[in-house]
Backbone as CSV, one residue per row, in Angstrom:
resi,resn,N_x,N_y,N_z,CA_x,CA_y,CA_z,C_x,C_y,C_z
1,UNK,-123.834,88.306,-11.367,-122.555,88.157,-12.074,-121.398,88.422,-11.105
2,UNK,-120.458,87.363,-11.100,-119.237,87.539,-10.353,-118.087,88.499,-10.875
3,UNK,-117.963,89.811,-10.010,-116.881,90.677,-9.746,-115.659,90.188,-10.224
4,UNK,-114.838,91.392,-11.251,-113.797,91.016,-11.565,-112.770,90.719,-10.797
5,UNK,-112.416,91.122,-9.558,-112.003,90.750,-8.182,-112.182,89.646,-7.269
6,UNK,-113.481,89.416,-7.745,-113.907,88.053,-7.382,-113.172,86.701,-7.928
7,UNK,-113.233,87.378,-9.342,-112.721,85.930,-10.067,-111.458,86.345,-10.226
8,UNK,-110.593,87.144,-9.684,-109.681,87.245,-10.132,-108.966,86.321,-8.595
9,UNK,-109.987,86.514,-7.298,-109.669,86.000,-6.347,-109.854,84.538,-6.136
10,UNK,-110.833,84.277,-6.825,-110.681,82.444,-6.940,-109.638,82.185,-8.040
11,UNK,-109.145,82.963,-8.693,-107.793,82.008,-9.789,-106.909,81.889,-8.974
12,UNK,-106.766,82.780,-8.015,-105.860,82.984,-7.016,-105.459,81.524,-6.089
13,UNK,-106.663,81.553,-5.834,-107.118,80.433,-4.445,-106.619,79.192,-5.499
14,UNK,-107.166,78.835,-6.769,-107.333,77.747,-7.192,-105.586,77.674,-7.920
15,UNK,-105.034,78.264,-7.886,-103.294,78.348,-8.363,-102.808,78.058,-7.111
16,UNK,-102.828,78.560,-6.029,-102.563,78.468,-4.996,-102.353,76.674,-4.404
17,UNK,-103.593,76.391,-4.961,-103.659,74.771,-4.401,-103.221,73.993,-5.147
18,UNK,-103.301,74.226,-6.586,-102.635,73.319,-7.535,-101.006,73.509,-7.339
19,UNK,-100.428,74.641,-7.176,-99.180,74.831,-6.558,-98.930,73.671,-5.399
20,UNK,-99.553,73.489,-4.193,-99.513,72.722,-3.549,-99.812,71.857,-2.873
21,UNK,-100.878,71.125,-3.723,-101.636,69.849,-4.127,-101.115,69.141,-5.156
22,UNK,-100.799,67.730,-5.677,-100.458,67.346,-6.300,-100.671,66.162,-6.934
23,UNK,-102.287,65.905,-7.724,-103.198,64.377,-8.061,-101.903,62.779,-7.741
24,UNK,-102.384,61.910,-7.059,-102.066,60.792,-7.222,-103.076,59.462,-6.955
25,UNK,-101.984,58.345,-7.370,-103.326,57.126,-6.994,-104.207,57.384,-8.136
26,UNK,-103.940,57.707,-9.435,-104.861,58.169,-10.406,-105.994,59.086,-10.271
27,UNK,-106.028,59.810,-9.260,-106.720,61.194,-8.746,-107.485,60.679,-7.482
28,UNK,-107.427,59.862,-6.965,-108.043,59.136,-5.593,-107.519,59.894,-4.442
29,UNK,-105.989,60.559,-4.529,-105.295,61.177,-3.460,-104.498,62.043,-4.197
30,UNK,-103.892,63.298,-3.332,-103.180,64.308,-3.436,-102.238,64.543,-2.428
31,UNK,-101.201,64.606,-2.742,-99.892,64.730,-2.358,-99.532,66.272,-1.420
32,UNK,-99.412,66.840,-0.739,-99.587,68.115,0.017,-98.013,68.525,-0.050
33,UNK,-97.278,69.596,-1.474,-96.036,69.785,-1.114,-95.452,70.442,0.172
34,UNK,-96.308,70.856,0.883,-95.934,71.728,2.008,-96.117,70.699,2.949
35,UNK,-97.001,69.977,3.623,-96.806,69.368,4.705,-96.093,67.997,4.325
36,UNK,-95.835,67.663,3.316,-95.166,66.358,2.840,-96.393,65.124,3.737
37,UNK,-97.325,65.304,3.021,-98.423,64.182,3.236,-99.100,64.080,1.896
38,UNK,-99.757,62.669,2.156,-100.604,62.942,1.309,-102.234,62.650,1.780
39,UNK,-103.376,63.203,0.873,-104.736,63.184,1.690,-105.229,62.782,0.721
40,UNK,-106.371,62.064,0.880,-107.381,61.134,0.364,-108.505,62.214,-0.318
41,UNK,-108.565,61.937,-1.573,-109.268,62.976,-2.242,-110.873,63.024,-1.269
42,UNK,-111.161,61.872,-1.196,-112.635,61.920,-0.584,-112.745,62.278,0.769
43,UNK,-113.293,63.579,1.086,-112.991,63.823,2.454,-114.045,63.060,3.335
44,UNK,-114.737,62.087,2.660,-115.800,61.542,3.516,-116.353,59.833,3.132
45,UNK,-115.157,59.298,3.220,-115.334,57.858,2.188,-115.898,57.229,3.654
46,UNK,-115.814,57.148,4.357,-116.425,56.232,5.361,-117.706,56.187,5.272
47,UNK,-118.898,57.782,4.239,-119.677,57.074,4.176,-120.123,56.330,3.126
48,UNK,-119.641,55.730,2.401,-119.817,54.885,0.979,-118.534,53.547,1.554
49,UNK,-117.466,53.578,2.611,-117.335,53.102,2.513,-116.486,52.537,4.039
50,UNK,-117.035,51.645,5.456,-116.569,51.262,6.605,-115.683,50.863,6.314
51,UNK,-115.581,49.744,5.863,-114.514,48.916,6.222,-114.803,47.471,7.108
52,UNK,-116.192,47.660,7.030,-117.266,46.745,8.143,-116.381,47.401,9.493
53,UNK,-116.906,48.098,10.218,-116.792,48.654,11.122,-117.707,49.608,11.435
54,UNK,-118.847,49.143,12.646,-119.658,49.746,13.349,-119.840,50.943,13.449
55,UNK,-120.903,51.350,13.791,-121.023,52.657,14.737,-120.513,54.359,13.997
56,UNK,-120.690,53.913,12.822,-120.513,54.788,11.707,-121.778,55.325,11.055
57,UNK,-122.288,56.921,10.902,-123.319,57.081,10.341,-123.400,56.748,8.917
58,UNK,-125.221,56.448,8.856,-125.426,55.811,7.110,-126.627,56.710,6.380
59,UNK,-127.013,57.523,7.153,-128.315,58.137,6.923,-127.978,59.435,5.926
60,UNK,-128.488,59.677,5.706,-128.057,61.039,4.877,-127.849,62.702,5.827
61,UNK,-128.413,62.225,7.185,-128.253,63.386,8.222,-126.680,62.856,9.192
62,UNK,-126.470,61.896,8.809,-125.379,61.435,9.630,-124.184,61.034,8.807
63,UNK,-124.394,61.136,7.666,-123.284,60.210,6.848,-121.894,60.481,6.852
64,UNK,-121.375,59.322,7.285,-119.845,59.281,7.925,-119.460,59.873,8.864
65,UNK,-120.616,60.086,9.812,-120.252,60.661,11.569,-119.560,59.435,12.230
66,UNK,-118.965,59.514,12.893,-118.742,58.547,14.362,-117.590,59.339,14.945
67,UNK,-117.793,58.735,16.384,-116.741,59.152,16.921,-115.321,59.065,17.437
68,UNK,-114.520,59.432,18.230,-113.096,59.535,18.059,-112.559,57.953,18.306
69,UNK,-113.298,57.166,18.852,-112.573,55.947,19.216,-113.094,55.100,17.387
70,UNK,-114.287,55.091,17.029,-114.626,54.776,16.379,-113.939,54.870,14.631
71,UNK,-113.379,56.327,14.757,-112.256,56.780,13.888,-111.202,56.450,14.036
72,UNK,-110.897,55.946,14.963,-109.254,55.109,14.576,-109.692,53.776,14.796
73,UNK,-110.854,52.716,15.240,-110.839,51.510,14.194,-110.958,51.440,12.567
74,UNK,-111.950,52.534,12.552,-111.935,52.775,10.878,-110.551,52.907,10.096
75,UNK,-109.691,53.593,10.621,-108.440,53.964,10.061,-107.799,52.685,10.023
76,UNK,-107.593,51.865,11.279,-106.867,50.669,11.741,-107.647,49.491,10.097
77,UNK,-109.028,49.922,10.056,-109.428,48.307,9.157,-109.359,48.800,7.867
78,UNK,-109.450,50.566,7.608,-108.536,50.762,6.134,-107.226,50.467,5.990
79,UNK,-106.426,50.142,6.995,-104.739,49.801,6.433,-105.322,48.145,6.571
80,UNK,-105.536,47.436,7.618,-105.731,46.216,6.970,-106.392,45.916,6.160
81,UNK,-107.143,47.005,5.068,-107.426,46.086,3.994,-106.038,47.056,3.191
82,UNK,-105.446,47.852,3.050,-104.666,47.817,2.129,-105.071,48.960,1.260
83,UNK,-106.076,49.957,1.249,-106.653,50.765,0.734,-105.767,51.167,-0.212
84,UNK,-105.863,51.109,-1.647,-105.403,51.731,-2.515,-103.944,51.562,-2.620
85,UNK,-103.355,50.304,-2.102,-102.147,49.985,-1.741,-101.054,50.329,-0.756
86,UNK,-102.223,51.133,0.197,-101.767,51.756,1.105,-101.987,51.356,2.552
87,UNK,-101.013,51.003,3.748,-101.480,50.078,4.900,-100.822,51.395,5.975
88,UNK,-100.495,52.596,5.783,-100.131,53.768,6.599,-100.761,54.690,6.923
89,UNK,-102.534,54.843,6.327,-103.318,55.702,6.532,-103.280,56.219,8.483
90,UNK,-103.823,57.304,8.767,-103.340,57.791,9.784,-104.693,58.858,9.822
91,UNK,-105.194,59.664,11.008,-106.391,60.548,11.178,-105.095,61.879,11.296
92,UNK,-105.520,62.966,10.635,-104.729,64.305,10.434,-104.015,64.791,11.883
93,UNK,-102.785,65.093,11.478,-102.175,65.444,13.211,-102.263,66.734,13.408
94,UNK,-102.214,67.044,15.266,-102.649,68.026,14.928,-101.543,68.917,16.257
95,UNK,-101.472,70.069,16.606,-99.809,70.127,17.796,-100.235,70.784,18.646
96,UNK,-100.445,70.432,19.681,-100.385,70.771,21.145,-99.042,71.538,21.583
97,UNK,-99.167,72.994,21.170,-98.205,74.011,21.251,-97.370,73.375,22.638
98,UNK,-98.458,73.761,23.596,-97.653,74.587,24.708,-98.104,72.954,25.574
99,UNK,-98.987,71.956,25.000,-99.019,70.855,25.644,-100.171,71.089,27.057
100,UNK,-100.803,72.042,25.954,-101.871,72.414,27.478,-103.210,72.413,27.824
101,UNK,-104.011,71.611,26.390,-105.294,71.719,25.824,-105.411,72.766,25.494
102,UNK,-106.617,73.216,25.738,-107.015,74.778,24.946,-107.627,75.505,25.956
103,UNK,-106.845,76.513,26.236,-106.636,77.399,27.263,-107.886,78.865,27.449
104,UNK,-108.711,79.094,26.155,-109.003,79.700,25.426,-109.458,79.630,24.242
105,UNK,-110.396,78.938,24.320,-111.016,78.580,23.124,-111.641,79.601,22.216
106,UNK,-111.850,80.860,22.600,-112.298,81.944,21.904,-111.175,82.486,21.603
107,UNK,-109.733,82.462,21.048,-108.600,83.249,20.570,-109.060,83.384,19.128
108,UNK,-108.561,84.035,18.915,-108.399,84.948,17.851,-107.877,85.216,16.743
109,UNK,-106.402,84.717,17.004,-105.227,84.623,16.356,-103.694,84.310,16.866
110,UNK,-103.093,83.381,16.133,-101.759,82.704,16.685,-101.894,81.741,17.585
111,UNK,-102.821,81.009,18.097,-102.762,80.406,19.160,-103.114,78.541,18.514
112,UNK,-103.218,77.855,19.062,-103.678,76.522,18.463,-104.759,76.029,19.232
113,UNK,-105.534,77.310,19.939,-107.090,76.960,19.953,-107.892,78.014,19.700
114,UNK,-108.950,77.760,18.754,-109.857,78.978,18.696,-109.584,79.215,17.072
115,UNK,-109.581,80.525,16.851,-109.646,80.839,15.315,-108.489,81.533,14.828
116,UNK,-108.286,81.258,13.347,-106.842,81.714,12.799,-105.874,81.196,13.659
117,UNK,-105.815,79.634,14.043,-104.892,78.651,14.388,-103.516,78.861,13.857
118,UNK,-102.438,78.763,14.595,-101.144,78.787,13.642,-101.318,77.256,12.611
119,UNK,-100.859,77.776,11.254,-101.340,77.367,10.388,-99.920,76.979,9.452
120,UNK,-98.919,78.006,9.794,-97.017,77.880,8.951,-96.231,77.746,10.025
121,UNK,-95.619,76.718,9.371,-94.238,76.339,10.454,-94.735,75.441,10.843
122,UNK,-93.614,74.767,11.585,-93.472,73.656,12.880,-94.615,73.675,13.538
123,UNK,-95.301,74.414,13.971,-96.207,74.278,15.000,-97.733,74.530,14.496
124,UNK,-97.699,74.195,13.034,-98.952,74.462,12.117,-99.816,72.848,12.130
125,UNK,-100.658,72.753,12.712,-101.856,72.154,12.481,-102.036,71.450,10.920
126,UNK,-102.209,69.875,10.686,-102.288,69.611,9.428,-103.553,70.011,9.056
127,UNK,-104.459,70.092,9.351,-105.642,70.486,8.455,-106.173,72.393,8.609
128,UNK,-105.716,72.733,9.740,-105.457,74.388,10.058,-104.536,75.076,8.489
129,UNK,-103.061,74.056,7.929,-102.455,73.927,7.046,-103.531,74.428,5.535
130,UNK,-103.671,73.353,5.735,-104.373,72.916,4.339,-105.394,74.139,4.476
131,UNK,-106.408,74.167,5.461,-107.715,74.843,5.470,-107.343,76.532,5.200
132,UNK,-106.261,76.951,5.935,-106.153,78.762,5.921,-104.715,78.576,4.849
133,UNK,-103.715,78.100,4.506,-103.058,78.186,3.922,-102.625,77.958,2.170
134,UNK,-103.224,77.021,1.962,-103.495,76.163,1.246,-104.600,76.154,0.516
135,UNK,-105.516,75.961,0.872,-107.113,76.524,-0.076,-107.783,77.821,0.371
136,UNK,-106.912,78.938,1.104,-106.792,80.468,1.481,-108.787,80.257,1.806
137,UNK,-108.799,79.357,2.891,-110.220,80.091,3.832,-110.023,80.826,4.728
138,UNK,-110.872,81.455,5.271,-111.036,82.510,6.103,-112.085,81.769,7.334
139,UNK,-111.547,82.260,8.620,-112.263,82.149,9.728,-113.343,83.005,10.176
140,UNK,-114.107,82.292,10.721,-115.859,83.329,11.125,-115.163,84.186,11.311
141,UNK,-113.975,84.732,12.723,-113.985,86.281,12.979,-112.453,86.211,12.379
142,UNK,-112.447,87.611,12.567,-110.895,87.903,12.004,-110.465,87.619,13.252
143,UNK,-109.005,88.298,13.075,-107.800,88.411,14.043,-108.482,89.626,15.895
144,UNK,-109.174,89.947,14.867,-109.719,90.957,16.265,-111.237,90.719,16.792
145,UNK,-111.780,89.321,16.042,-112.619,88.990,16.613,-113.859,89.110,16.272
146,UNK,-113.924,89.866,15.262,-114.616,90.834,14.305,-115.257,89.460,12.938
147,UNK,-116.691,89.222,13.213,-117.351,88.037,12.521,-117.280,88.424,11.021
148,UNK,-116.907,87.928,9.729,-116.563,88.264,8.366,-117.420,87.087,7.783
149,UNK,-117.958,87.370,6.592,-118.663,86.554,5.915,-117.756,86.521,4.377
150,UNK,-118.040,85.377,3.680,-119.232,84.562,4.444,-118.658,83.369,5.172
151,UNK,-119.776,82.744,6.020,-119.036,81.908,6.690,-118.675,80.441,6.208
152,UNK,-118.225,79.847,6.636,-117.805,78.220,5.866,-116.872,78.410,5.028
153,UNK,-116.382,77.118,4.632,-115.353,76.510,3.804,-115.657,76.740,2.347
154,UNK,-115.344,78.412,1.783,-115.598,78.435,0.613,-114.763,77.737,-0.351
155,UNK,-113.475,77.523,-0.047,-112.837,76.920,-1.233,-112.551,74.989,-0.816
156,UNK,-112.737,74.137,-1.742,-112.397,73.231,-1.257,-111.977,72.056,-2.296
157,UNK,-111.851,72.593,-3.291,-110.837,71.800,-4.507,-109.815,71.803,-4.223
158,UNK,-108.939,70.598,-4.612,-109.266,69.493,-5.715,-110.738,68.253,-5.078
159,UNK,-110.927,68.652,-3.465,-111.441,67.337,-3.140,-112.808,67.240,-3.016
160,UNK,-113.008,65.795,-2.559,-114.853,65.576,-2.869,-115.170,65.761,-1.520
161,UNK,-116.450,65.869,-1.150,-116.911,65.453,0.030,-116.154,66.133,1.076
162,UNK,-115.736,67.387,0.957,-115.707,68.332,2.079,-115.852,69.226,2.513
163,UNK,-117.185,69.478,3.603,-118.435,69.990,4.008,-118.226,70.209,4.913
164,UNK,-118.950,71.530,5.154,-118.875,72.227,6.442,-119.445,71.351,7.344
165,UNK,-118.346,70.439,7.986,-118.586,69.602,9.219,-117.475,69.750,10.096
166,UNK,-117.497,68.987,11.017,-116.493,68.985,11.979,-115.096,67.354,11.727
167,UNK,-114.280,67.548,11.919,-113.271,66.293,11.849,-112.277,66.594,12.426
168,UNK,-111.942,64.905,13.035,-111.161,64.362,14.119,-109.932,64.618,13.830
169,UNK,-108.646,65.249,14.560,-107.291,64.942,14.084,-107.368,63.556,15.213
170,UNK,-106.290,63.464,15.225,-105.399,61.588,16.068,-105.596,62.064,17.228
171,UNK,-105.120,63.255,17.493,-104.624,63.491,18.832,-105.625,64.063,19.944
172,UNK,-105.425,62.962,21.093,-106.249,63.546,22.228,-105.522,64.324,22.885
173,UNK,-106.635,65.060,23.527,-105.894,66.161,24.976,-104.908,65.674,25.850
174,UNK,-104.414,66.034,26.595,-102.921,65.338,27.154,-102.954,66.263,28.810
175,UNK,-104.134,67.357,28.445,-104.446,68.125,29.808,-105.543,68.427,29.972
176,UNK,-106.206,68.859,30.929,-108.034,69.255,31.359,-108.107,70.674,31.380
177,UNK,-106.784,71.400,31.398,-107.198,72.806,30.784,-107.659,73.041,29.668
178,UNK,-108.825,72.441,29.343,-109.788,73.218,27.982,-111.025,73.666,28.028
179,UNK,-111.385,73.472,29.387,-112.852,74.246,29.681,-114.035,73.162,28.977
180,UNK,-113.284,72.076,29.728,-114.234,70.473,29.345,-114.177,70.359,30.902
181,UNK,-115.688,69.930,31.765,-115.583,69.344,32.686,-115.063,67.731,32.500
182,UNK,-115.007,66.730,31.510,-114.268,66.019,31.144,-112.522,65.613,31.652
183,UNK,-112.054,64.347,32.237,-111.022,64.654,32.222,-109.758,64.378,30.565
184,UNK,-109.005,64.591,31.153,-108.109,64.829,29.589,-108.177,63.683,28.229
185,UNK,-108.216,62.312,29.259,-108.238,61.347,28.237,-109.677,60.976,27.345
186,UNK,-110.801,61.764,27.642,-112.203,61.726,27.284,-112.395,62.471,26.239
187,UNK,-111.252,63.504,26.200,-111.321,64.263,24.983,-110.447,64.361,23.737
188,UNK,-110.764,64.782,22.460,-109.507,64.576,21.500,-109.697,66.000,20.173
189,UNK,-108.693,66.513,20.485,-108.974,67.446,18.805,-109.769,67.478,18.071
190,UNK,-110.514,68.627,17.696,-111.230,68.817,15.602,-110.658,70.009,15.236
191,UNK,-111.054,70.061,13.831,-111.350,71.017,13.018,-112.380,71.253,12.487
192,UNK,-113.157,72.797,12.578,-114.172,72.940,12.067,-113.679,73.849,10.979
193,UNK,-114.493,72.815,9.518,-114.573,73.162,8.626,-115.446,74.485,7.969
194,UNK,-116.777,74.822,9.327,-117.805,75.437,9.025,-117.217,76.955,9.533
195,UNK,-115.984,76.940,10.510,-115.611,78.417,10.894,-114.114,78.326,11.354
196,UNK,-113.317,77.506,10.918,-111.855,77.752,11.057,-111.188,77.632,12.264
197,UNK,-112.128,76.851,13.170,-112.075,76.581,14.313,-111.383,75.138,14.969
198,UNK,-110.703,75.402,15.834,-110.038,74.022,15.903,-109.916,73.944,17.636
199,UNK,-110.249,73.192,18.047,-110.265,72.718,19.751,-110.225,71.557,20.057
200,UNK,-110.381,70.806,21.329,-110.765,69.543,21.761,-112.197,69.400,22.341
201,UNK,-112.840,68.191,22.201,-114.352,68.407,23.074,-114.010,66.419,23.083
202,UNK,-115.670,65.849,23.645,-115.524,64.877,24.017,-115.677,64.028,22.962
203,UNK,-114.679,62.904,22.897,-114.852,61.951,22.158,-115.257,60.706,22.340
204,UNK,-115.762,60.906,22.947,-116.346,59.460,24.004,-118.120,59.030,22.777
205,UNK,-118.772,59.996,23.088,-120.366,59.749,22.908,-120.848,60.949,22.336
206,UNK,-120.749,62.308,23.361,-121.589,63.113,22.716,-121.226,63.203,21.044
207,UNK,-120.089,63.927,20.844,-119.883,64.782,19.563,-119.233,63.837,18.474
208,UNK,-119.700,63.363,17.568,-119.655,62.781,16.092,-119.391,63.798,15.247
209,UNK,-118.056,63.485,14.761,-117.623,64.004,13.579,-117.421,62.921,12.175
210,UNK,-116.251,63.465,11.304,-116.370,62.802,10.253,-114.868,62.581,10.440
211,UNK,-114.004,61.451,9.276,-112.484,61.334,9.552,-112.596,61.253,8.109
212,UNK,-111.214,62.114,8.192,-110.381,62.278,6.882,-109.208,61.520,6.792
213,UNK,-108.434,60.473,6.184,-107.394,59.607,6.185,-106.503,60.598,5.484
214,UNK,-105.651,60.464,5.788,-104.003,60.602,4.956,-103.302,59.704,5.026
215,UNK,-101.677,60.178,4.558,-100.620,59.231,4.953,-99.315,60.124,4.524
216,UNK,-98.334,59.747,5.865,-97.229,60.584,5.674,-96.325,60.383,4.094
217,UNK,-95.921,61.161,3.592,-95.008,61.237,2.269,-95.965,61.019,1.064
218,UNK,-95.011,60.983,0.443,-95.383,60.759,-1.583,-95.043,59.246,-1.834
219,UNK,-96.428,59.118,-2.086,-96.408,57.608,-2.750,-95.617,57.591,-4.360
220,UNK,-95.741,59.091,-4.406,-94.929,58.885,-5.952,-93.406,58.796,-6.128
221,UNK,-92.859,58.898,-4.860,-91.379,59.013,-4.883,-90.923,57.649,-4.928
222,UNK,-90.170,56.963,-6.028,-89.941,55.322,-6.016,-88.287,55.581,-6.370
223,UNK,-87.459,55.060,-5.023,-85.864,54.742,-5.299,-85.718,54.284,-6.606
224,UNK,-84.777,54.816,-6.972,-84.415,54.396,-8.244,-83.748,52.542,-8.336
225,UNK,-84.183,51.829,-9.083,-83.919,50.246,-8.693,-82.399,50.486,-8.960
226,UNK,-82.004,49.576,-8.012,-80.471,48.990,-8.281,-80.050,48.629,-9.350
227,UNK,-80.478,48.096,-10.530,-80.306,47.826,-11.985,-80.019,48.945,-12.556
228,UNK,-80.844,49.803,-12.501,-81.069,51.223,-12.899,-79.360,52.129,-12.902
229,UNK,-79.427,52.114,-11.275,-78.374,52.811,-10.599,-77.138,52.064,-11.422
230,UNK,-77.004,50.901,-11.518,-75.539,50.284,-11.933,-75.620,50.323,-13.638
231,UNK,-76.656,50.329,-13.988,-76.570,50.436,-15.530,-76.377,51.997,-15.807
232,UNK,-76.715,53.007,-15.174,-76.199,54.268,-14.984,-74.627,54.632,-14.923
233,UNK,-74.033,54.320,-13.730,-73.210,54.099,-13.396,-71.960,53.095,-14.387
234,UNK,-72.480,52.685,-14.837,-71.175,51.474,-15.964,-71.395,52.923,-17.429
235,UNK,-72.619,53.351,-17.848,-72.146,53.602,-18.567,-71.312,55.175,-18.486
236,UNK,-71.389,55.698,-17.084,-70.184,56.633,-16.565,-68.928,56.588,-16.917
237,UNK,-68.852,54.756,-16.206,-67.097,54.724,-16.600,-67.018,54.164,-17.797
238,UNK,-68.099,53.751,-19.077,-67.149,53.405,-19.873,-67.164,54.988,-20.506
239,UNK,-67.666,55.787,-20.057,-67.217,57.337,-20.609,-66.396,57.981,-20.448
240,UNK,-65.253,57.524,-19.502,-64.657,58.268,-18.655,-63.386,57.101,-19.364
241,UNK,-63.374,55.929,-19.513,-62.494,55.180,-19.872,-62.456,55.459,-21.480
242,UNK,-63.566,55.885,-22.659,-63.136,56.942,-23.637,-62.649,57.597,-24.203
243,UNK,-62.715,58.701,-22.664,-61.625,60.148,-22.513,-60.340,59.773,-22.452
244,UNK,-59.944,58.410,-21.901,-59.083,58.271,-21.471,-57.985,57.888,-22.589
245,UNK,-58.467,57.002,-23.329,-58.355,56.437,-24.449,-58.018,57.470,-25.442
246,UNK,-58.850,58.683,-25.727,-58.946,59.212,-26.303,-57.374,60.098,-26.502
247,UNK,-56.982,60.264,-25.109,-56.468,61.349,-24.356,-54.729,60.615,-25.033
């Protein structure tokens, strides 16, 4: 039986996200009020669904692996088909603080490699965001390094299909300081979902992950039509021409 603390700590978590998650696309995607994106409910549609595009796992030990080059044709042949009326999908961004790869891949805390990634502000990681802020997970070690259980991605509503795996942000390394014999352009960003971990490694061949699509803004925000605005607007002034009348 779950601890009154317990459940008092998942209402927590699960207010938390509905606060800043927000269903759209008829629940297909969610709107992120804090990073002003929105993310694709299915954190793993590539495997149910390519796009006819290669080199994508189909197996049930692989499903929706491929790797970093392979994840942005996928992305590229979901906007040309138009996915859900959407041709802006994009792989999660991710910020190269200091522009230096990852200096330190065993940090600890505050840094944008290693664990407890900066996660608020400007220099917060979109899925670091979402993962420690947003659906309040916790990283294998704390701040001092110190391993806390349990491990993995305990919270992960509203969405489907996201499993302690690893996934691609957009962005490759830009330097060879990351303790990759690799040079810079061979490698590109993840996030690990399984320990709060976020670095660069190679995206070439070895390491297959999974891609999560988004897209910048709210599909729900629609300008108000020009008809709208002027039929608004007329009946202003004949209110004001009223007063006038009146007066």
């Amino acid at each position: 039986m779950k601890s009154l603390a317990g459940i008092v700590a998942l209402s927590l978590l699960a207010a938390t996200a509905n606060a800043a998650l927000l269903s759209r696309l008829g629940g297909q995607a969610y709107y992120d009020t804090v990073l002003d994106i929105t993310w694709l409910k299915d954190a793993n549609l590539a495997g149910s669904n390519t796009f006819g595009v290669s080199g994508i796992g189909n197996t049930p030990a692989d499903l929706g692996y491929m790797d970093w080059n392979t994840a942005q044709s996928w992305i590229a042949a979901m906007n040309g088909a138009s996915y859900l009326g959407i041709n802006t999908w994009r792989l999660p961004n991710m910020i190269d603080i200091n522009n230096d790869g990852c200096l330190n891949g065993n940090a600890y805390n505050g840094t944008d490699c290693g664990y407890n990634v900066v996660s608020v502000g400007p220099n917060a990681s979109e899925m670091a965001s979402l993962y420690y802020q947003t659906l309040g997970n916790l990283a294998f070690f704390n701040t001092s390094g110190v391993p806390q259980i349990p491990l993995g991605i305990q919270n992960t509503a509203p969405f489907t299909n996201l499993g302690n795996v690893l996934y691609w942000y957009g962005l490759e390394t830009t330097s060879e300081s990351d303790g990759s014999t690799l040079p810079a352009p061979d490698n590109a960003w993840y996030f690990g979902m399984p320990s709060g971990s976020q670095r660069p490694l190679d995206k070439l061949v070895t390491d297959k992950m999974r891609a999560w699509a988004v897209f910048d803004g709210d599909v729900a925000v629609v300008p108000v039509p020009a008809a709208v605005w002027l039929f608004g607007s007329a009946l202003g002034l004949m209110g004001v021409m009223r007063r006038k009348v009146a007066a």
